[in-house]
VOSEZA-615692 format. One record per residue (C-alpha): z, y, x; residue number from 1. Coordinates in steps of 0.5 Angstrom, whole numbers. Layout:
# residues N
> Z; Y; X; NUM
...
END
This chain:
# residues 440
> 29; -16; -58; 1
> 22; -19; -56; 2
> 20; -19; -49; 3
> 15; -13; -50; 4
> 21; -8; -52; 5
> 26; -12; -47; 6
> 20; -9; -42; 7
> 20; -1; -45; 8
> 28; -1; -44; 9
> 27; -4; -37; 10
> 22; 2; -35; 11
> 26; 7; -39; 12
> 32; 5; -34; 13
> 29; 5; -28; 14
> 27; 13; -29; 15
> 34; 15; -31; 16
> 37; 11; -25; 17
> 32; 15; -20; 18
> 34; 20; -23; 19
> 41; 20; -23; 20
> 40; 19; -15; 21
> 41; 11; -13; 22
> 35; 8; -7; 23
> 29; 6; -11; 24
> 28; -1; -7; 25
> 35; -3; -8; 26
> 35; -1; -17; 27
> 28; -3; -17; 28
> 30; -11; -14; 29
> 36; -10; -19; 30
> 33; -8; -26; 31
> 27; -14; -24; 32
> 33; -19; -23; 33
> 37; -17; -29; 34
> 32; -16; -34; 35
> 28; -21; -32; 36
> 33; -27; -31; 37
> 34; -23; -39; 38
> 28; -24; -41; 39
> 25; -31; -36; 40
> 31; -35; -34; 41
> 30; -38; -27; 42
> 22; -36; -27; 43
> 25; -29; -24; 44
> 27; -32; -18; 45
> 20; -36; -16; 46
> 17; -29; -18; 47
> 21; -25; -14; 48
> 20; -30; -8; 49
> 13; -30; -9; 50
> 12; -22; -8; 51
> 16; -23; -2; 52
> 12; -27; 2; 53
> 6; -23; -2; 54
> 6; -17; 1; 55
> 10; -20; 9; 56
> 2; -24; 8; 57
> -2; -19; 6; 58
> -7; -17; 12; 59
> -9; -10; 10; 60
> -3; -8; 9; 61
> -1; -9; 17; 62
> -6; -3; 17; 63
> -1; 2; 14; 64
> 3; 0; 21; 65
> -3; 0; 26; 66
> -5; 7; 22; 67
> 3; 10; 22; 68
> 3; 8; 29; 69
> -4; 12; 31; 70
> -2; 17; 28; 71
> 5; 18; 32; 72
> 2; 17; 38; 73
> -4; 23; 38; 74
> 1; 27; 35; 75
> 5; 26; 42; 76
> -2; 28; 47; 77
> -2; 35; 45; 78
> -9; 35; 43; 79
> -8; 39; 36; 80
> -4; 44; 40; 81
> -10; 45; 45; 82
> -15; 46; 39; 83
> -11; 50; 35; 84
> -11; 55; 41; 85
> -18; 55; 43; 86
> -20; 56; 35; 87
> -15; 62; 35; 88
> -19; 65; 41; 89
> -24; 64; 39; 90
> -24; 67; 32; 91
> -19; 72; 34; 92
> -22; 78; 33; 93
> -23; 76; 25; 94
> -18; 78; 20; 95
> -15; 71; 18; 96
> -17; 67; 25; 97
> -10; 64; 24; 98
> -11; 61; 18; 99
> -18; 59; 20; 100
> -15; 55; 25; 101
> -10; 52; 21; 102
> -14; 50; 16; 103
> -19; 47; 21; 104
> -13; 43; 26; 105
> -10; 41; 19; 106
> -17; 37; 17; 107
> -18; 34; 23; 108
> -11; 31; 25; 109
> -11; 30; 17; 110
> -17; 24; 20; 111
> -13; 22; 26; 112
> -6; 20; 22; 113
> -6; 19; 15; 114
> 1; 21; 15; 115
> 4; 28; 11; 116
> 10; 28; 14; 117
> 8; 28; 22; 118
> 2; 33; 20; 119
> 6; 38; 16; 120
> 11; 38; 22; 121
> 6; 39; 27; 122
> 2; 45; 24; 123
> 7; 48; 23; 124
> 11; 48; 30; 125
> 4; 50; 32; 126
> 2; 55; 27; 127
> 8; 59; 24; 128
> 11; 62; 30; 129
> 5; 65; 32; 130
> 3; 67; 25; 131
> 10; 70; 25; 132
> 9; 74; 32; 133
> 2; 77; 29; 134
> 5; 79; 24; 135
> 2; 74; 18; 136
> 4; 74; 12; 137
> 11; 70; 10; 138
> 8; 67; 3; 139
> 1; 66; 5; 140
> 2; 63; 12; 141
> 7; 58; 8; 142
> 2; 56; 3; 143
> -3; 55; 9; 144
> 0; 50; 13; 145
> 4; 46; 7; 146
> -4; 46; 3; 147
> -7; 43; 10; 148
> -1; 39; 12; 149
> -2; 34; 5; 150
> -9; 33; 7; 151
> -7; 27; 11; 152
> -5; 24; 5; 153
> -12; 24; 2; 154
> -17; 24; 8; 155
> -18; 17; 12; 156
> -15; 14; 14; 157
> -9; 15; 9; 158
> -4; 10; 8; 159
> -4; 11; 1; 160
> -11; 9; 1; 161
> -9; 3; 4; 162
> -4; 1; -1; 163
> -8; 4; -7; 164
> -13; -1; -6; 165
> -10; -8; -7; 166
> -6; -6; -13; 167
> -12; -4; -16; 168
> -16; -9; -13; 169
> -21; -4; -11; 170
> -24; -4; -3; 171
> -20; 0; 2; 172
> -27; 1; 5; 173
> -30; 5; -1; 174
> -24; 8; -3; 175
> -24; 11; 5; 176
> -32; 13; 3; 177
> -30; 17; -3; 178
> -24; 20; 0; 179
> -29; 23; 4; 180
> -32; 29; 1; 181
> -26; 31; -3; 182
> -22; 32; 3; 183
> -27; 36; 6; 184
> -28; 40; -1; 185
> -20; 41; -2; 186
> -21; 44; 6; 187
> -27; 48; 3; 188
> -22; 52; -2; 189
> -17; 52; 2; 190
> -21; 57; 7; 191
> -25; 60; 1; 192
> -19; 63; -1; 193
> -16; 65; 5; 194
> -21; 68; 8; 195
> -22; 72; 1; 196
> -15; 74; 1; 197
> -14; 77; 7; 198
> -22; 80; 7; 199
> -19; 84; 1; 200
> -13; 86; 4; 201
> -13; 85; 11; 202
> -5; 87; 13; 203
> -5; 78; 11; 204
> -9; 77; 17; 205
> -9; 81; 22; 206
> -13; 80; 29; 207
> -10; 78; 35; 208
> -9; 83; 40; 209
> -13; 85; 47; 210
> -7; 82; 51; 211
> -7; 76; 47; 212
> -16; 76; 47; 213
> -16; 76; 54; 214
> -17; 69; 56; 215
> -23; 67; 61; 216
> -29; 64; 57; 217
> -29; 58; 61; 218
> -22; 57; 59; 219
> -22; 57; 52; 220
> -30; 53; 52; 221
> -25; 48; 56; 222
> -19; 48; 51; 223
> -24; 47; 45; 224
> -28; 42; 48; 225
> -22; 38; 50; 226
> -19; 38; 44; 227
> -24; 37; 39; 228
> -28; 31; 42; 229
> -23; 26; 43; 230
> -19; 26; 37; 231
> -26; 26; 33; 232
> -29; 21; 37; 233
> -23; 17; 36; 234
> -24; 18; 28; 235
> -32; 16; 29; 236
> -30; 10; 32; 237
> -25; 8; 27; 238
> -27; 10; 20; 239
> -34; 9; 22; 240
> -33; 1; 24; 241
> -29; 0; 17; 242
> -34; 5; 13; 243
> -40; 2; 16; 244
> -37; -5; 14; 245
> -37; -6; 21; 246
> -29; -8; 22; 247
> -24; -10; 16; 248
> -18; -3; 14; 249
> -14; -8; 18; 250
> -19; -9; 25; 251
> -20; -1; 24; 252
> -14; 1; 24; 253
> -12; -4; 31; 254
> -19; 0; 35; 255
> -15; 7; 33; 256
> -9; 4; 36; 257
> -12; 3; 42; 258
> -16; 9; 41; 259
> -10; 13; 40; 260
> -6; 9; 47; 261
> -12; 11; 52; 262
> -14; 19; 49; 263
> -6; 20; 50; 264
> -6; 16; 57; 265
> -12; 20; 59; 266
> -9; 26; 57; 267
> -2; 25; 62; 268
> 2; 24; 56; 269
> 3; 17; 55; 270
> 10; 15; 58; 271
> 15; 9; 56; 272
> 19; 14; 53; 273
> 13; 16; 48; 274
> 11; 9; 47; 275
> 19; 7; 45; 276
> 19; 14; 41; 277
> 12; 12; 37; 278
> 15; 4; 36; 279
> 21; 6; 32; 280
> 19; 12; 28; 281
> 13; 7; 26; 282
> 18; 2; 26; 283
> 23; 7; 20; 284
> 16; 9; 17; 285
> 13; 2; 16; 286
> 20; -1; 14; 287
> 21; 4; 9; 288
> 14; 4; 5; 289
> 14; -4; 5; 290
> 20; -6; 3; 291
> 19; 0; -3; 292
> 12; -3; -4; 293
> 15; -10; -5; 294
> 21; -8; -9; 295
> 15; -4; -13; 296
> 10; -11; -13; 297
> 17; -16; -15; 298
> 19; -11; -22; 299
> 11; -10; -24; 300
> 10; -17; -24; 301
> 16; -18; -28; 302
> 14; -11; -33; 303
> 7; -15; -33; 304
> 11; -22; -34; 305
> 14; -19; -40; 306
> 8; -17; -44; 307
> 10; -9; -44; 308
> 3; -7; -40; 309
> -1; -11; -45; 310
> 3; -9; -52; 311
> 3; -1; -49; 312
> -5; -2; -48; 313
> -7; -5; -55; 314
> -2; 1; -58; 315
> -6; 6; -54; 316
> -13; 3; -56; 317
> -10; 3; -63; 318
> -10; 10; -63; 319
> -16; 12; -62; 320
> -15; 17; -56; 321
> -21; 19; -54; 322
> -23; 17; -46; 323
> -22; 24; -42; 324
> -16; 26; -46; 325
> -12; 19; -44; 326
> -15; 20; -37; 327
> -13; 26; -36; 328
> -6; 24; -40; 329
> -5; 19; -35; 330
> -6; 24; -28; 331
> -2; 29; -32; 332
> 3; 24; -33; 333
> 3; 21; -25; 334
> 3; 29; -23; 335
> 11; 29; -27; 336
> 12; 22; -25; 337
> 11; 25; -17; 338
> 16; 30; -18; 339
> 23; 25; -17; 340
> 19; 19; -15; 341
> 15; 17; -9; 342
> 7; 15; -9; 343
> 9; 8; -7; 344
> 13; 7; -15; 345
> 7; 11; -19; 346
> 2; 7; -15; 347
> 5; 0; -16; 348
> 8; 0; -22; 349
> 6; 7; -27; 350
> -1; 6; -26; 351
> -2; -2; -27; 352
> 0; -1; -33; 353
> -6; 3; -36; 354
> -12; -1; -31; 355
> -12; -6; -37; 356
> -16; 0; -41; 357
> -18; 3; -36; 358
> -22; -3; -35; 359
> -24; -4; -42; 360
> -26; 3; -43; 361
> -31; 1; -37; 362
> -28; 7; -32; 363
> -30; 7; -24; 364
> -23; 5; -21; 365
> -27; 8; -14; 366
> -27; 14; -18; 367
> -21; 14; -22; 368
> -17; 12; -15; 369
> -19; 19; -12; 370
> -17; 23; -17; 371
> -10; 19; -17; 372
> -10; 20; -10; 373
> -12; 28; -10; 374
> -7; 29; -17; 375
> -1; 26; -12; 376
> -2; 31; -7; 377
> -2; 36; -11; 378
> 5; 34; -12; 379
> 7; 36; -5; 380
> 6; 43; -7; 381
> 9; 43; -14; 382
> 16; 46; -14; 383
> 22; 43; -16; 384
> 21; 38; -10; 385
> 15; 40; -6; 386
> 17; 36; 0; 387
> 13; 38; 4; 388
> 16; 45; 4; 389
> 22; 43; 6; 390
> 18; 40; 12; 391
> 16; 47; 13; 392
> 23; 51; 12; 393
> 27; 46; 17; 394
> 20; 47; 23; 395
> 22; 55; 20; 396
> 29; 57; 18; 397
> 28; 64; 18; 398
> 23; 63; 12; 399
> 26; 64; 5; 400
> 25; 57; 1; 401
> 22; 62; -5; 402
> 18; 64; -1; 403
> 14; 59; 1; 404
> 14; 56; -6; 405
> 11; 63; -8; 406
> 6; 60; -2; 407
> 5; 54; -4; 408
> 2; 56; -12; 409
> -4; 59; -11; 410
> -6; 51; -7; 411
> -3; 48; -12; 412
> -7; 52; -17; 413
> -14; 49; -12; 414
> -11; 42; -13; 415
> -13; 42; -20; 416
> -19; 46; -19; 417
> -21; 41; -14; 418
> -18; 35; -20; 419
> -23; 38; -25; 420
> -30; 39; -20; 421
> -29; 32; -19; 422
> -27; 30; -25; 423
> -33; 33; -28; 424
> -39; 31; -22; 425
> -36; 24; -20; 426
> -42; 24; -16; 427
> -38; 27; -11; 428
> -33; 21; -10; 429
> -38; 16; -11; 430
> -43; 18; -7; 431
> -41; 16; 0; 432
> -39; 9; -3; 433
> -45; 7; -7; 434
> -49; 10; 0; 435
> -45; 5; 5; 436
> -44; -1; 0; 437
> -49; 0; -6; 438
> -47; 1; -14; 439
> -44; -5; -17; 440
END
């Protein structure tokens, strides 16, 4: 058996072992031992020693950490909680407010974590039980806050950026710039459709009552500006030092840790329990992600060892496949591959794969890398796996799980529409980064 074929047996396994239910990290250093000690010798071990130090090395990465961290510490201050109740007031005469405050309060937590988890968990502890005290619809309350929750995988500072960039060798810096304005388009549609669902049968969204309106102005002026400035400036301080090219991913990441660490001690809320609490979720999130992208790196090294990913691009290239099709192709391949697997093994091992025709066919990897990372998103509200439905039914164990998949399809329906917009206007992608660095 040649190496090449040795490869396509390697990649073949690995999903079938997934699949079967075995941790991905440890069948993923396994299969790169046994295949390449089958088709390298000892040249293996040395590239499995290589891809340790690599990753452990690799300062950008050290983002993924700083990033998780800030992210657990401000959702520790409470500040969403307080901005959520002031949009809530604010527009609680308006059919739908709700959702109007959803979708806002995810936006802007979405800029201040980078985490899917943490966001989804947060939105949905302060919205659904109000959504549900009001009366809002069970199915459309569900879609809103899995829909907002995910954006923090998207907008910066996302950790999947952050991973994204080294493996595709593609500046973390222009990748945060491009993922600007579709995060922002994708909150765009979500509200669009919201707001014309519930302007078409009000019973979605009804106002909130007079006893629950009478609030001083002062006091919700106050709420509003309490939790809406600081997080904001906190996101200025940090996407703006790396956007402007001011700071490193890496030294950005550090300011929003700090950041993060004086917004909550300002607000009370910083004591030693939430510092410890904050350490060791970082510590389980940080650890999970890291060993999965070495295990990831060590048998994409030994994939590309063998030959595989050059002999699958030279059969692609020889079948003439149109550019869009493959494009195309690829993201709907990543968006089936999302289902059982997690982004990190689709982003390290799946896509190298292709780059090296994506490269000959002379595609912007800035803007190829977006599309990616809103096609991975989209995985997070596409039943049958849908994590972040499950984040959502264990803050609601009340909701059916039907009906928030039932929730969840129209926004995974404006997922591929926000694909398709980007994929046909890629300026809307590349226009922050050639602003802010200029055009290759």
């Amino acid at each position: 058996m040649s190496p090449e074929v040795l490869g396509l047996v390697l990649l073949g396994l690995m999903f079938v072992v997934i699949l079967g239910g075995f941790p991905i990290s440890f069948t993923l250093i396994m299969l790169g031992v046994v295949f390449g000690y089958i088709g390298l010798g000892d040249k293996v071990f040395y590239l499995m020693t290589f891809q340790v130090f690599d990753t452990m090395t690799d300062t950008v990465l050290a983002a993924v950490a700083m990033f998780t961290f800030m992210g657990y510490v401000l959702e520790s201050a409470g500040l969403m909680n307080r901005l959520f109740h002031a949009v809530q007031l604010l527009f609680g005469r308006v059919h739908g407010s709700l959702y109007l405050a959803t979708i806002f309060t995810a936006t802007l937590f979405a800029a201040a974590t980078g985490i899917v988890g943490a966001s989804v968990t947060i939105i949905a502890l302060m919205a659904a039980p109000v959504m549900m005290r009001s009366g809002y619809d069970v199915r459309m309350s569900a879609g809103t806050i899995c829909a907002g929750g995910t954006l923090g995988i998207l907008i910066p500072p996302s950790v999947m950026l952050v991973v994204m960039g080294p493996v595709l060798q593609v500046s973390v810096a222009r990748l945060y710039a491009g993922a600007l304005l579709p995060g922002l388009l994708l909150a765009g549609l979500y509200l669009l459709y919201t707001m014309t669902r519930v302007w078409m049968n009000p019973k979605l969204g009804p106002p909130l009552s007079k006893e629950e309106l009478d609030v001083p102005k002062g006091y919700v002026l106050r709420e509003f500006f309490f939790g809406l400035i600081p997080p904001t400036a906190l996101i200025i301080a940090t996407l703006g030092s790396i956007v402007t090219g001011w700071a490193t991913p890496t030294e950005g990441a550090a300011i929003g840790c700090i950041g993060a660490l004086a917004v909550t001690a300002a607000h009370g809320k910083l004591t030693w329990a939430v510092f410890k609490d904050s350490t060791y979720r970082t510590a389980q999130t940080a650890s999970m992600v890291m060993i999965l992208l070495m295990a990831s790196n060590f048998l994409g090294s030994v994939f590309s060892a063998l030959g595989t990913p050059s002999y699958i691009a030279q059969a692609l290239v020889a079948w003439n496949i149109p550019p869009d099709l493959l494009i195309l192709s690829i993201l709907a391949l990543c968006f089936v591959l999302g289902w059982p697997l997690e982004w990190v093994p689709i982003v390290v091992i799946i896509v190298p794969i292709f780059q090296p025709i994506l490269e000959t066919l002379k595609v912007d990897m800035v803007w190829f890398s977006i599309l990616l990372a809103v096609t991975l998103q989209t995985c997070w509200l596409s039943p049958p796996v849908a994590l972040s439905a499950y984040y959502l039914k264990g803050i609601m164990p009340k909701w059916n799980l039907a009906d928030i998949y039932k929730g969840m399809m129209p926004f995974m329906v404006l997922q591929w529409i926000a694909v398709l917009i980007l994929y046909f206007f890629p300026k809307i992608i590349l226009v922050l980064p050639n602003l802010a660095f200029g055009t290759k």
